[in-house]
DRENKOL-945909 format. One line per field, with one value per atom (N, C-alpha, C): residue in one letter; atom name; residue number from 0; x negated, y negated, z. Coordinates in nm, 2 decimals, m for minus. Layout:
residu <- [A/...]
atome <- [CA/...]
num <- [NUM/...]
X <- [X/...]
Y <- [Y/...]
Z <- [Z/...]
//
This chain:
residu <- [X/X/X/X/X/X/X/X/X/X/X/X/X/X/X/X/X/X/X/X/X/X/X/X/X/X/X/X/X/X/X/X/X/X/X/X/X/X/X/X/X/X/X/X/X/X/X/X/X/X/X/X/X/X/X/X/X/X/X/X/X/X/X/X/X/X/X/X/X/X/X/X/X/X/X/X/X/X/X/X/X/X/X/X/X/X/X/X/X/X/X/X/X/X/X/X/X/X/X/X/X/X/X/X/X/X/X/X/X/X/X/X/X/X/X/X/X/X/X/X/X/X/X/X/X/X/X/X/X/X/X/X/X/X/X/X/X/X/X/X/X/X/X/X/X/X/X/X/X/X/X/X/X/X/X/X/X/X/X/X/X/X/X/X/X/X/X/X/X/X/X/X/X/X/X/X/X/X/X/X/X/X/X/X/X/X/X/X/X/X/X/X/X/X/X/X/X/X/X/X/X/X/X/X/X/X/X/X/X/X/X/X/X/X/X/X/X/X/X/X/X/X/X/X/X/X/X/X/X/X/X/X/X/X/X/X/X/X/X/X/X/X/X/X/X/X/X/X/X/X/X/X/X/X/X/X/X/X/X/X/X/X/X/X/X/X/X/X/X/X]
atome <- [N/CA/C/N/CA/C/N/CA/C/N/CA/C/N/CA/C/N/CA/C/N/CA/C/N/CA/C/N/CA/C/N/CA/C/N/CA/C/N/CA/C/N/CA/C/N/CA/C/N/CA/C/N/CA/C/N/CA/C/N/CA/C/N/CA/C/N/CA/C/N/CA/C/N/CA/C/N/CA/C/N/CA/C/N/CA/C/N/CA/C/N/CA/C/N/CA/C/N/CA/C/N/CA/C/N/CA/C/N/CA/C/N/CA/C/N/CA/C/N/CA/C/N/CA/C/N/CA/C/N/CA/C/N/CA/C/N/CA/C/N/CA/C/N/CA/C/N/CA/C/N/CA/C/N/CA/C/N/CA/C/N/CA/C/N/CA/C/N/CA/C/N/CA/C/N/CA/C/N/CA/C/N/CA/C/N/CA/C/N/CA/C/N/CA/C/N/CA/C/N/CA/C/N/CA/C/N/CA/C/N/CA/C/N/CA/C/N/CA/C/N/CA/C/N/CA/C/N/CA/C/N/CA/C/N/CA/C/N/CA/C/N/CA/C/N/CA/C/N/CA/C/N/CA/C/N/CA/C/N/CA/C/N/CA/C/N/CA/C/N/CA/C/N/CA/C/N/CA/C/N/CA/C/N/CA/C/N/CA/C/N/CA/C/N/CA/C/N/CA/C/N/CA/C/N/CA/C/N/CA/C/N/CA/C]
num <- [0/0/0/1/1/1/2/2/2/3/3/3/4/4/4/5/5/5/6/6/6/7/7/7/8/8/8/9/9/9/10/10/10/11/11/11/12/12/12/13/13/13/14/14/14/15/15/15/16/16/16/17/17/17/18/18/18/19/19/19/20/20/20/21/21/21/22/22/22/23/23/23/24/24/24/25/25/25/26/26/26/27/27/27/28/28/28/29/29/29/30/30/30/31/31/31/32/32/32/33/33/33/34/34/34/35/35/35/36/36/36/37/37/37/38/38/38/39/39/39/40/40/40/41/41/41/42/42/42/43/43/43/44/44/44/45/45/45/46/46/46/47/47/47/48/48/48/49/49/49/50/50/50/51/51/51/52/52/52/53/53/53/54/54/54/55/55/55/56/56/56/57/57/57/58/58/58/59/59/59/60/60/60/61/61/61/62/62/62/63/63/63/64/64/64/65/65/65/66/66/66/67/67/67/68/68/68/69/69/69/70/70/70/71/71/71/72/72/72/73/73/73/74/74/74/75/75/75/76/76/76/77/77/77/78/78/78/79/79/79/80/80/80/81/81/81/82/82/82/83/83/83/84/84/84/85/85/85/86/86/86/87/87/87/88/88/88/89/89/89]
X <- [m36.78/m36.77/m36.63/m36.65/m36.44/m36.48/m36.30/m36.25/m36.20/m36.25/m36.17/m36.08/m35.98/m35.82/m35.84/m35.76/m35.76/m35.67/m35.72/m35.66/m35.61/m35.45/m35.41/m35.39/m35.43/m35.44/m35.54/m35.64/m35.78/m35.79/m35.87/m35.87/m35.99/m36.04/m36.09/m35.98/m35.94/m35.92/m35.95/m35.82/m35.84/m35.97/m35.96/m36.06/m36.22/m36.22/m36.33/m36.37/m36.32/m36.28/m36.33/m36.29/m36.34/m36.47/m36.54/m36.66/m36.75/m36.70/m36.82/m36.82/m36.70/m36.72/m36.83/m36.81/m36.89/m37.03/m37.01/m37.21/m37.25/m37.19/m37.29/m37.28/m37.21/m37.25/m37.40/m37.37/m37.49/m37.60/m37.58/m37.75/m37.79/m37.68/m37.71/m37.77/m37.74/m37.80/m37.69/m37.56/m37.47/m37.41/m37.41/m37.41/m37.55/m37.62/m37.78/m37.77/m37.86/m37.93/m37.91/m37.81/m37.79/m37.70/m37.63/m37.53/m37.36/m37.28/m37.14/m37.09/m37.03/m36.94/m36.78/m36.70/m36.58/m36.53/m36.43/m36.30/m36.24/m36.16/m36.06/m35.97/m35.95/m35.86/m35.87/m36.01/m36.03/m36.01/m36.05/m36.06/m35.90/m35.84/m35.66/m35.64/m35.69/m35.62/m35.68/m35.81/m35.89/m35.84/m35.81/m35.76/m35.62/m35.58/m35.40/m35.36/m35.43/m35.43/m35.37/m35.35/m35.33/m35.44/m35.38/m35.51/m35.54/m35.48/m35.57/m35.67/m35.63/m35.65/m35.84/m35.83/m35.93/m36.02/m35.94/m36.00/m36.10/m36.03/m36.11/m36.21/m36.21/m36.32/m36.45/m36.38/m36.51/m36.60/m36.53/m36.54/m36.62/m36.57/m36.70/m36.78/m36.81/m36.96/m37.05/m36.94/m37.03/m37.10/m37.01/m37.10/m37.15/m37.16/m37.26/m37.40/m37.40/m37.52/m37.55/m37.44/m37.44/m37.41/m37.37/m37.29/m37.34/m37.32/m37.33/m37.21/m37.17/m37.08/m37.10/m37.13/m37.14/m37.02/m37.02/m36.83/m36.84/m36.71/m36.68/m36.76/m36.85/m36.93/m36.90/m36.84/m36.81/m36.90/m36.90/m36.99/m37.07/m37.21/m37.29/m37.37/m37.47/m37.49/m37.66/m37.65/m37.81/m37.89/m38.02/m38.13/m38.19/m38.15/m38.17/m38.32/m38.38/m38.54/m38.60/m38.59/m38.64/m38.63/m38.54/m38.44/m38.55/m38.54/m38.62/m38.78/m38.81/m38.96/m39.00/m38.87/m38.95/m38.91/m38.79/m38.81/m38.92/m39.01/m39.11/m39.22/m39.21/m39.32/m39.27/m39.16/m39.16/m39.22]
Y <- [m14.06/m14.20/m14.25/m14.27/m14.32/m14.47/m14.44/m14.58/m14.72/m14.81/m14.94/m14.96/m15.03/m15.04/m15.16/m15.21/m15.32/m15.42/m15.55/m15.63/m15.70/m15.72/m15.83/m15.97/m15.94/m16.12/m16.15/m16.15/m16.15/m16.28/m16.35/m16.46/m16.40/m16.28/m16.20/m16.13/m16.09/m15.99/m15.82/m15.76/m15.64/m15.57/m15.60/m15.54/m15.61/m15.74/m15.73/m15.64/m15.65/m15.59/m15.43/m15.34/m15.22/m15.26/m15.31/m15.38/m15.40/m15.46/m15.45/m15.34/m15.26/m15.11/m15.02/m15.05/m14.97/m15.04/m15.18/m15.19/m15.18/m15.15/m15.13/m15.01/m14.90/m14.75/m14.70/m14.80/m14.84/m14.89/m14.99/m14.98/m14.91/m14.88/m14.77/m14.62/m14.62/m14.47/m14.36/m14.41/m14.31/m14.28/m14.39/m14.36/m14.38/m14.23/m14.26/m14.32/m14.35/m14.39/m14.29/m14.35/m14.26/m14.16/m14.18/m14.08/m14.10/m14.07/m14.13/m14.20/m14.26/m14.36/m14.29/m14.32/m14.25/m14.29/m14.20/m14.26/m14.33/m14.41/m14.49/m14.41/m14.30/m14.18/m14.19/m14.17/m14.11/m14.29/m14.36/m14.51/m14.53/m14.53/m14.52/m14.46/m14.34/m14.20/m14.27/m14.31/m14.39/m14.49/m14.63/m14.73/m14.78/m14.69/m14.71/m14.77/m14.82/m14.91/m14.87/m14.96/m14.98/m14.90/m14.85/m14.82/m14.97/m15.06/m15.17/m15.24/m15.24/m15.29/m15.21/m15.07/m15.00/m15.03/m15.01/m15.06/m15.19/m15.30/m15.44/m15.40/m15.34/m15.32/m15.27/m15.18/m15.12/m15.22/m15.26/m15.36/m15.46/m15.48/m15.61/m15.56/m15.44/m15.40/m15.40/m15.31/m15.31/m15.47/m15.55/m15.68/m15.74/m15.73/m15.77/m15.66/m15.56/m15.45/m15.38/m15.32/m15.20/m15.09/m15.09/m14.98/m15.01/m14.88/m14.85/m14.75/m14.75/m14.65/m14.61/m14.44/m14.36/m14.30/m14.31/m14.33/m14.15/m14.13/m13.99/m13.88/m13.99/m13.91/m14.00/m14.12/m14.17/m14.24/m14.32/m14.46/m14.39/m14.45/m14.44/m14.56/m14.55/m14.65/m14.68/m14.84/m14.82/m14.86/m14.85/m14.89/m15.01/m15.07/m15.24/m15.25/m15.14/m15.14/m15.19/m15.14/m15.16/m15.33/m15.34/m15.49/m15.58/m15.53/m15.67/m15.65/m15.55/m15.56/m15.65/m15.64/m15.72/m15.87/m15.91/m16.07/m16.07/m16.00/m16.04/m16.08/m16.05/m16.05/m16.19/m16.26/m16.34/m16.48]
Z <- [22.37/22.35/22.39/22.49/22.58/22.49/22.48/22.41/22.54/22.51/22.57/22.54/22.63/22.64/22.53/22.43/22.39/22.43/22.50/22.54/22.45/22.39/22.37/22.35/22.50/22.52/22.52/22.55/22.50/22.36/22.36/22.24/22.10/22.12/22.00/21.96/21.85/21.80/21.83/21.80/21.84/21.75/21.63/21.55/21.56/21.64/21.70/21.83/21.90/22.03/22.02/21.93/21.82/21.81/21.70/21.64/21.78/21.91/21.99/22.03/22.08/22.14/22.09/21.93/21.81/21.87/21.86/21.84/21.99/22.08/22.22/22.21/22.14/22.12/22.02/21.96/21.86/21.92/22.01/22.06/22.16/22.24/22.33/22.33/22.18/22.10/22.11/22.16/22.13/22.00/21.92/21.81/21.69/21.67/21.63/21.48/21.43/21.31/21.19/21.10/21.02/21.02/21.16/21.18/21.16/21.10/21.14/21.20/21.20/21.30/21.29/21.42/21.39/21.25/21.21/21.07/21.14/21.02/21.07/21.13/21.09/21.16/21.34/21.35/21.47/21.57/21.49/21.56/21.57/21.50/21.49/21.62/21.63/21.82/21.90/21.89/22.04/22.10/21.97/22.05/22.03/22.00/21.93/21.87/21.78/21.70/21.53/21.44/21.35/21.22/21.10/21.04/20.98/20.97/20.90/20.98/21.14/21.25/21.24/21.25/21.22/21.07/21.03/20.83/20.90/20.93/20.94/21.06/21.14/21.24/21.18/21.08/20.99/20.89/20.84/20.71/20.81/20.91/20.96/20.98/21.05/21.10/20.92/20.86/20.74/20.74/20.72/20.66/20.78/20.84/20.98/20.95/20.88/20.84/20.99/21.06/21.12/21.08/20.99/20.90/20.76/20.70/20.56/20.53/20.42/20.37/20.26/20.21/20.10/20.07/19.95/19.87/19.91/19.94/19.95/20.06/20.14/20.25/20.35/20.38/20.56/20.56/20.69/20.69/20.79/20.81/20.88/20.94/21.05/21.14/21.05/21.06/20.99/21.07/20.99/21.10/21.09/21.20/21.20/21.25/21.29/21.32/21.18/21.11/20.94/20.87/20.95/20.95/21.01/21.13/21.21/21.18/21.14/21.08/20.95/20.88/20.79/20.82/20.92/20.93/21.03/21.09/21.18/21.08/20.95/20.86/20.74/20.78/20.73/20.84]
//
């Protein structure tokens, strides 16, 4: 999964900027269902960034519900299939 350069000047945020990288790896199936997403560690080497910079990239997917995180096991990608089945049934 090659990392994107983060533009600066750009009028998103770098930690959005992160956050789309992650979700087009996410729908593209490079990153699967249920599977890890980088640490902040590894998001820190890729895009040279800051760990808080990485911290908030995470923290938004989480609440946008791409992510899940289990305390002391790492975050993982969820399954928005499950998701859109049940608003199809509302």
């Amino acid at each position: 999964m090659p990392a994107s350069v983060i533009d600066y000047q750009a009028p998103e945020p770098p930690y959005r900027q992160i956050a789309a990288d992650l979700i087009r790896d996410i729908q593209s199936g490079a990153l699967a269902v249920n599977r890890p997403v980088p640490s902040e560690a590894a998001l820190m080497q890729m895009y040279g960034v800051a760990r808080n910079t990485a911290r908030h990239a995470v923290s938004f997917l989480r609440d946008q519900g791409w992510v899940y995180t289990l305390p002391q096991r790492g975050t993982f990608v969820t399954d928005r299939s499950a998701e859109g089945d049940r608003q199809a049934d509302e």
